[in-house]
C-alpha positions in Angstrom: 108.7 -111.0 -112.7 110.6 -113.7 -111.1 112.9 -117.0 -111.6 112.9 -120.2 -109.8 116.2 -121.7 -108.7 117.0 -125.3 -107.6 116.9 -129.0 -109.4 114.1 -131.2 -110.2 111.1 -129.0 -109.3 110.5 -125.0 -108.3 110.3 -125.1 -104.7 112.8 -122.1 -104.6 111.1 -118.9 -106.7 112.4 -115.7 -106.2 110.0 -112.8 -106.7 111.8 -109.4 -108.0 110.6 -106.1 -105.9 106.3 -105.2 -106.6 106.5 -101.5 -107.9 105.1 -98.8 -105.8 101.7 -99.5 -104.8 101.0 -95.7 -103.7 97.1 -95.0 -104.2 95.7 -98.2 -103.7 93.1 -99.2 -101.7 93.3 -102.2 -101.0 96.3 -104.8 -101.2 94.6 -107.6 -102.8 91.9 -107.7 -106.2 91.2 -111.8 -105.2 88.7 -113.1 -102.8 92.0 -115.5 -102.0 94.2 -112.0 -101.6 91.5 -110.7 -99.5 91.5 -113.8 -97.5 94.9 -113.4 -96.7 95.2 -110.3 -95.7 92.1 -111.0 -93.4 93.9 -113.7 -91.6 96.8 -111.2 -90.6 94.6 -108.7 -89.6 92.3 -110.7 -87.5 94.8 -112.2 -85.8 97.0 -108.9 -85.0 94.3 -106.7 -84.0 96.2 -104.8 -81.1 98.8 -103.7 -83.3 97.2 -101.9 -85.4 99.5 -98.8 -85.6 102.7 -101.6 -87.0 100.2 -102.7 -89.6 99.6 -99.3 -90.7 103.2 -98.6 -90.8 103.6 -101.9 -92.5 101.4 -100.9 -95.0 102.8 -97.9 -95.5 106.3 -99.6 -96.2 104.7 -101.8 -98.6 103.4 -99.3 -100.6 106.5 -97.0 -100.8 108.1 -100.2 -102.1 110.6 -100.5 -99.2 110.3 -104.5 -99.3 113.0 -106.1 -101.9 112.9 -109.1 -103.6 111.0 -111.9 -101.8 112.0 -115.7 -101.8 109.2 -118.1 -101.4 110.1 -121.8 -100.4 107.8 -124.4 -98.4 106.6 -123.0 -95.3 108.2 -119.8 -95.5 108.8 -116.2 -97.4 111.9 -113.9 -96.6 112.6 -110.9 -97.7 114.9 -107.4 -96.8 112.9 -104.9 -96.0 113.9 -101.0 -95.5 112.9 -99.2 -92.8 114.6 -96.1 -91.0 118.2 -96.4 -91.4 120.5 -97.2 -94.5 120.6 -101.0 -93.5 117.2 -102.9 -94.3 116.4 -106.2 -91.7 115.1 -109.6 -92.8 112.0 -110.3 -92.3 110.3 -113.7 -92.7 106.6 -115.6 -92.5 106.2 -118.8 -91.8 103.2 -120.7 -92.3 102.6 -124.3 -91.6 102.8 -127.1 -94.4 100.0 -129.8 -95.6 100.8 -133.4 -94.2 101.3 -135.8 -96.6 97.6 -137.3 -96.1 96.0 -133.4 -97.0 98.1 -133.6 -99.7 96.6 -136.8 -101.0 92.8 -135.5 -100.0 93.6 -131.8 -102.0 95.1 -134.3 -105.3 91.9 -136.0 -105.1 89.6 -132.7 -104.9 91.6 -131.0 -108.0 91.5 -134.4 -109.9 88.0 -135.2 -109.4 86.6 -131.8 -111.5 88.5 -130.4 -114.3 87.4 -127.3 -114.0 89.6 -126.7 -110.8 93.1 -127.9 -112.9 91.9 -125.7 -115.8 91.6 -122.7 -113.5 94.8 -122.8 -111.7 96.9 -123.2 -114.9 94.6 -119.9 -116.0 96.1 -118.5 -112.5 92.6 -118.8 -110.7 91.3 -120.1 -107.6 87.7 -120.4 -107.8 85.9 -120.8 -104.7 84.6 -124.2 -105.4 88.1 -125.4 -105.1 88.6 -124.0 -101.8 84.8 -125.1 -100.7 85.8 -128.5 -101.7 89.1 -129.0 -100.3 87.6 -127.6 -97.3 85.2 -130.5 -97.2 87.8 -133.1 -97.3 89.4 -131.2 -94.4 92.1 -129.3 -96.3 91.9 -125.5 -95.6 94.2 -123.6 -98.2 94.6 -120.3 -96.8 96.2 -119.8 -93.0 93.9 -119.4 -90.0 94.2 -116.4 -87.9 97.0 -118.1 -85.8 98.8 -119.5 -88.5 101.2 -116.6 -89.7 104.0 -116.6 -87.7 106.5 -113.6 -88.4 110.3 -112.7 -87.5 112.3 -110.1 -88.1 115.8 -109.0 -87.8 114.6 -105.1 -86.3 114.9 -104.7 -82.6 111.0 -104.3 -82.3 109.5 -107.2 -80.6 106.3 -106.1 -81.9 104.1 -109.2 -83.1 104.3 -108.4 -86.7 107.1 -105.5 -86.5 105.8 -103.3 -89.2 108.9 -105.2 -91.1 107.3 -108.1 -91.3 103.9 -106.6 -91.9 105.0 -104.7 -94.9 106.1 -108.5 -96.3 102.7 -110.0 -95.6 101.2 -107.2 -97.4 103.4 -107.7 -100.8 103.0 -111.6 -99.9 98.9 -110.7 -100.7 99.6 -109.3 -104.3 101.9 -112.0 -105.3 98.9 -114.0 -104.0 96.6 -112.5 -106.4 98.7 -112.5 -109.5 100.1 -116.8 -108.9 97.8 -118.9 -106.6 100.5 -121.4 -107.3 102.4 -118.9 -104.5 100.0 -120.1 -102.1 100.5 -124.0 -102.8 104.2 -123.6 -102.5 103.8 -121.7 -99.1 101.7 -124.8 -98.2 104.2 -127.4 -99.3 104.1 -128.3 -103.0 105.5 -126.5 -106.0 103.6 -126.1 -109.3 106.2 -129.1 -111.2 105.7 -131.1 -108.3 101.5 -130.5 -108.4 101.5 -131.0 -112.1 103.8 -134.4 -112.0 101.3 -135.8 -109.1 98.2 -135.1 -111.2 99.7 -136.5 -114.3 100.3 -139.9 -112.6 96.9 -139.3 -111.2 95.4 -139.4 -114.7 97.7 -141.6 -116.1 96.7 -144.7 -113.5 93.2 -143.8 -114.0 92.8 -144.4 -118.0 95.0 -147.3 -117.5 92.3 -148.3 -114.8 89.5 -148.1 -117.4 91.2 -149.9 -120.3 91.4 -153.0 -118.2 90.5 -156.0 -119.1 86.8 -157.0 -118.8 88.1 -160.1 -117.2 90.7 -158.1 -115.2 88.4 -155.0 -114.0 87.6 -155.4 -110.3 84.0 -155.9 -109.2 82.0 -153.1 -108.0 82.3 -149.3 -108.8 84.0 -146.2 -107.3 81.9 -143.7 -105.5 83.0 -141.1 -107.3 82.1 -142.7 -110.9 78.5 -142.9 -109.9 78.4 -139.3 -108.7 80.4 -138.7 -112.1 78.0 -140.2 -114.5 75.3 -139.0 -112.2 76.2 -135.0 -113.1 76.5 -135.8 -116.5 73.1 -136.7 -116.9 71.7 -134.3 -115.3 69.8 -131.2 -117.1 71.2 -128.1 -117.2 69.6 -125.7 -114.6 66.9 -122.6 -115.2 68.1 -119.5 -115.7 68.2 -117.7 -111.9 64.8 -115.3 -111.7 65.3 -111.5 -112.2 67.0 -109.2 -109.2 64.9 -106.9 -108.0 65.6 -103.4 -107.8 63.4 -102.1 -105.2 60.5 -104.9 -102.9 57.2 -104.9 -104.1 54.3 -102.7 -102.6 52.9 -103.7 -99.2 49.4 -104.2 -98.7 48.0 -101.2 -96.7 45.6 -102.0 -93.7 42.7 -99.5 -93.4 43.3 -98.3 -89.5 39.4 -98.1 -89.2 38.9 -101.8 -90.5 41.1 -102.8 -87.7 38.9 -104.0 -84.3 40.2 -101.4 -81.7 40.3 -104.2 -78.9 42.2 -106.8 -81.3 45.3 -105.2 -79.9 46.9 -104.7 -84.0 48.4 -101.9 -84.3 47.8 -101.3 -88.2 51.0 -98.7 -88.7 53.4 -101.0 -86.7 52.3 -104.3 -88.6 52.6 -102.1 -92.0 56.2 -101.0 -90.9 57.1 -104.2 -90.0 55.9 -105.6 -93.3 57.5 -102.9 -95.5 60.9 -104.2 -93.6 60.6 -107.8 -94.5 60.1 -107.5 -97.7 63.0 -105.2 -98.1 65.6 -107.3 -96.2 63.8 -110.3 -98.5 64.8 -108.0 -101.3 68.4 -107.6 -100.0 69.1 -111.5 -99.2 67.6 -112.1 -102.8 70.3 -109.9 -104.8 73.1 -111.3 -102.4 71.9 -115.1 -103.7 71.8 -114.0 -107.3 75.4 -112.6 -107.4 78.6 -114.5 -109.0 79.9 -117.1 -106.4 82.6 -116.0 -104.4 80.9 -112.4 -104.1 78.6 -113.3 -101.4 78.6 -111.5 -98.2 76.9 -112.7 -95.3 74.4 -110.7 -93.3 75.4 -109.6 -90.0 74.1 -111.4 -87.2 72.1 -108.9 -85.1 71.6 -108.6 -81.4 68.2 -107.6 -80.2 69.5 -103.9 -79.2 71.3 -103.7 -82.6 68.3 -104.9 -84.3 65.8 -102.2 -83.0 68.4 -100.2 -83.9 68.1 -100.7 -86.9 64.2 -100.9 -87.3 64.2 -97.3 -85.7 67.0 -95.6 -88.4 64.2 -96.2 -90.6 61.8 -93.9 -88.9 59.2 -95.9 -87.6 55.2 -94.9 -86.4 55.8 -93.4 -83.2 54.0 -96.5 -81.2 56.9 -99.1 -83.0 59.3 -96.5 -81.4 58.0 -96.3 -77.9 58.1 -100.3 -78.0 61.6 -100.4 -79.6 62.6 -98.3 -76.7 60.9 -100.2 -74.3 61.8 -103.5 -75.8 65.7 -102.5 -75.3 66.0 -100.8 -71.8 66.2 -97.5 -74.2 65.0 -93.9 -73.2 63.9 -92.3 -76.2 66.7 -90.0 -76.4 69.3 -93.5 -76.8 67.2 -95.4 -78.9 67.6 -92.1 -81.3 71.4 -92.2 -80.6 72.1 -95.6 -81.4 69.4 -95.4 -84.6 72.0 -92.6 -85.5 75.3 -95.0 -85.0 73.3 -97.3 -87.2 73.0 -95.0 -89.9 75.8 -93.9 -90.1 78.0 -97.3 -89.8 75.5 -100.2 -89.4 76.7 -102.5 -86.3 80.1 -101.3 -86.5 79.5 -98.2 -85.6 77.6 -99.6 -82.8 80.1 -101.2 -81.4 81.8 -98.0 -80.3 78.8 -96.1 -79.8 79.2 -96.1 -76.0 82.2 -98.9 -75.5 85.6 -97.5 -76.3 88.3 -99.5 -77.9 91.8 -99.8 -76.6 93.9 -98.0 -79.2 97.6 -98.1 -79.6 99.3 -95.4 -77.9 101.9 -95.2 -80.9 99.5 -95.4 -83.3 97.2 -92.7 -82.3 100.5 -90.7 -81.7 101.4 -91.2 -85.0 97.7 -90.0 -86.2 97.8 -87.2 -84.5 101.2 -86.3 -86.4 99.4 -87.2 -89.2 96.5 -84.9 -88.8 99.3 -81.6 -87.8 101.3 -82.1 -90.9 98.3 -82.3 -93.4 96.0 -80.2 -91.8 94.7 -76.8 -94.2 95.1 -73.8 -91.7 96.9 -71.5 -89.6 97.1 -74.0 -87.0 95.7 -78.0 -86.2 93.3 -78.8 -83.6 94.8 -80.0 -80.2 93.8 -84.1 -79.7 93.5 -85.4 -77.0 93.2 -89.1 -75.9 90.8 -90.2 -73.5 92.3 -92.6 -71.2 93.9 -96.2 -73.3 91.0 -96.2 -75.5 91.0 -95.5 -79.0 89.2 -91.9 -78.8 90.4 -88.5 -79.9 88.8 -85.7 -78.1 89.6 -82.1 -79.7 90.2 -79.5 -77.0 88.3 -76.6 -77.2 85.4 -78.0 -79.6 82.5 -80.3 -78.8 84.3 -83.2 -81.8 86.2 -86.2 -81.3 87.2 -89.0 -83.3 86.7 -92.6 -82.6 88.8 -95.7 -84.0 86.2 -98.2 -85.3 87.4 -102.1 -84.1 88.7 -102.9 -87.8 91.5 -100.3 -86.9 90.9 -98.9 -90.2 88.0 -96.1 -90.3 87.4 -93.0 -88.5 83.7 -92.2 -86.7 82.9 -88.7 -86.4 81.0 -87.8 -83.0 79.8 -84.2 -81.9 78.7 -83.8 -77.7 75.0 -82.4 -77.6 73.6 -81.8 -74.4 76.7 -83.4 -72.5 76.2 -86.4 -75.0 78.5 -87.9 -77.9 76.5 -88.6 -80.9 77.5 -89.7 -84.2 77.6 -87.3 -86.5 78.3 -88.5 -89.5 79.9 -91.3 -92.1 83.3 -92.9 -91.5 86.6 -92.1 -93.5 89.8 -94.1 -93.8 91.9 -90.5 -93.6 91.1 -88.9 -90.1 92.2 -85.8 -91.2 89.0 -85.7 -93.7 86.9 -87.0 -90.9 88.2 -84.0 -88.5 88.1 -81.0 -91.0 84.0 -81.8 -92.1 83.6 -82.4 -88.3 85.0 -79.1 -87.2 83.5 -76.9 -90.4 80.8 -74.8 -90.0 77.4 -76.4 -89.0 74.8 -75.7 -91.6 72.2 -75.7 -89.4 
């Protein structure tokens, strides 16, 4: 898959071409892939269309072989014409002193040396080297591409189709990663084995010779060790347990309880409990954080669940809401939780090359005498279809499609998001059911 080049230690490794990645749906199969990919698309979120394109380079298998070396990747990567450019990332190197503090984290557990040789990164590794104020993968601002092409875009889809294959050597060699940040794997594995070495020469000492006083990191050692092993986690729960019912006519009229709402807001609890108790019970690593809600969002929320009629008036009343938009944005929420929200009634600025290369998209794959004519609203990332009561909307990860259909002079979602707007637009514009 690749050879290393230079003397003394691999910090030259030259990576042949990935194969064809055509069908995949994501780049990366590691949390540490993932993260990577994260930190270029957070960073580059108004240039969305050159990522696409990017993406779609990388998995036609237009980037060559890729060179990896401290600090940087380069690679030649094909675009339109018979000539490919060179495209590079650079990414900025550990000082000396977070070298020392990372040496110190993977020596202090064996399991973290044992799992990189296996071609692993478990979180703990990156949780503790985080701690000691190391962070292993880049920060949003951290990637810093160039390219070769005339585009100044910032990636050029050149560059963004190297970042992308950069992710799946990622996944298959964390070692990748370490180089990027400084170190190569001979010079990681020399460093720990001096590491060791010093420290069983440290404990054969004399008893005469041994310096008074012990290490921090012993105690907390021989600490752990003694400890008993832990309980088995308790059983995840399927569905919440049954919530006590409140007999309405037990209920003092002028107590001001309103016996439905307090039952809703009951059953919710113990369903969110249920939720935040399989999230804790999952494999480390696989843990996703619940949103963080807004009031608005929140009542949402509580009404896509179909709440008494008295928790609805007070949702709507709670959030400025006439009925009719508290049932709109309980829609958005089914269909797309709070990022569907988001766009609900604030449009996004879209790429004007982007969405023109959509709406190529959706004219050469479209099933039919003839494609729908799109239209887009202003600098925002909307698609209105002329002639039909449909439009598309770009959700702020640049990646799905929201379907929306105008009732009474309104746009309401109306139905799930897609990644292919072409399948979002032909189940918007069939037949209504109904």
């Amino acid at each position: 898959m690749n050879h290393t080049s230079g003397s003394g230690h691999d910090r030259h490794r030259v990576f042949a071409p990935l194969p064809s990645a055509r069908g995949r749906r994501s780049f990366a199969d590691t949390w540490w892939g993932n993260a990577w990919v994260t930190a270029l698309e957070g960073a580059t979120r108004s240039a969305t269309g050159r990522l696409a394109r990017g993406r779609t380079y990388a998995r036609a298998g237009n980037v060559r072989e890729i060179t990896i070396t401290p600090g940087r990747a380069t690679a030649q990567v094909r675009g339109s014409l018979p000539t490919p450019y060179r495209s590079s990332m650079e990414i900025p190197q550990l000082t000396e002193r977070q070298w020392d503090a990372l040496l110190d984290v993977v020596a202090a557990r064996a399991g973290h040396l044992a799992a990189l040789l296996d071609r692993d990164m478990p979180t703990a590794l990156a949780e503790d080297a985080a701690q000691a104020g190391v962070h292993l993968l880049p920060g949003r601002r951290e990637l810093v591409p160039s390219c070769s092409c005339p585009d100044d875009g910032y990636p050029c889809k050149h560059a963004a189709a190297l970042y992308y294959q950069v992710a799946r050597l990622l996944d298959q060699d964390p070692f990748v990663l370490l180089l990027l940040r400084g170190r190569s794997e001979g010079e990681l594995m020399a460093e720990l084995h001096r590491r060791n070495a010093a420290q069983a020469a440290a404990t054969t000492m004399p008893a005469a010779a041994t310096p008074h006083g012990v290490s921090a990191r012993q105690v907390f050692a021989a600490a752990q060790a003694g400890l008993p092993p832990l309980p088995d986690p308790p059983p995840a729960l399927d569905q919440p347990g049954p919530v006590v019912q409140l007999a309405v006519d037990a209920v003092d009229p002028g107590s001001g309880i309103d016996a439905e709402g307090l039952e809703f807001l009951a059953a919710d609890t113990a369903a969110r409990a249920t939720a935040l108790l399989r999230q804790a019970l999952l494999p480390l690593g696989q843990t996703i954080a619940p949103p963080v809600l807004s009031v608005s969002d929140d009542a949402a929320r509580l009404a896509a669940a179909a709440p008494p009629l008295s928790v609805s008036q007070r949702l709507a009343w709670g959030t400025r809401r006439t009925p009719t938009g508290l049932a709109r944005a309980a829609a958005a929420w089914h269909y797309g939780g709070a990022a569907a929200l988001a766009i609900l009634d604030e449009p996004q600025e879209g790429d004007p090359l982007y969405l023109r290369a959509v709406r190529e998209e959706i004219k050469q794959n479209w099933n039919g005498e003839r494609a729908p004519r799109l239209r887009t609203d202003g600098s925002s990332s909307w698609l209105t279809v002329l002639g039909h009561d449909a439009q598309l909307r770009l959700g702020a990860d640049g990646r799905l499609w929201y379907p929306f259909r105008k009732k009474y002079s309104i746009w309401w979602p109306a139905g799930f998001p897609q990644r292919d707007p072409t399948a979002v637009l032909s189940e918007l514009l069939a037949p209504d059911p109904d």
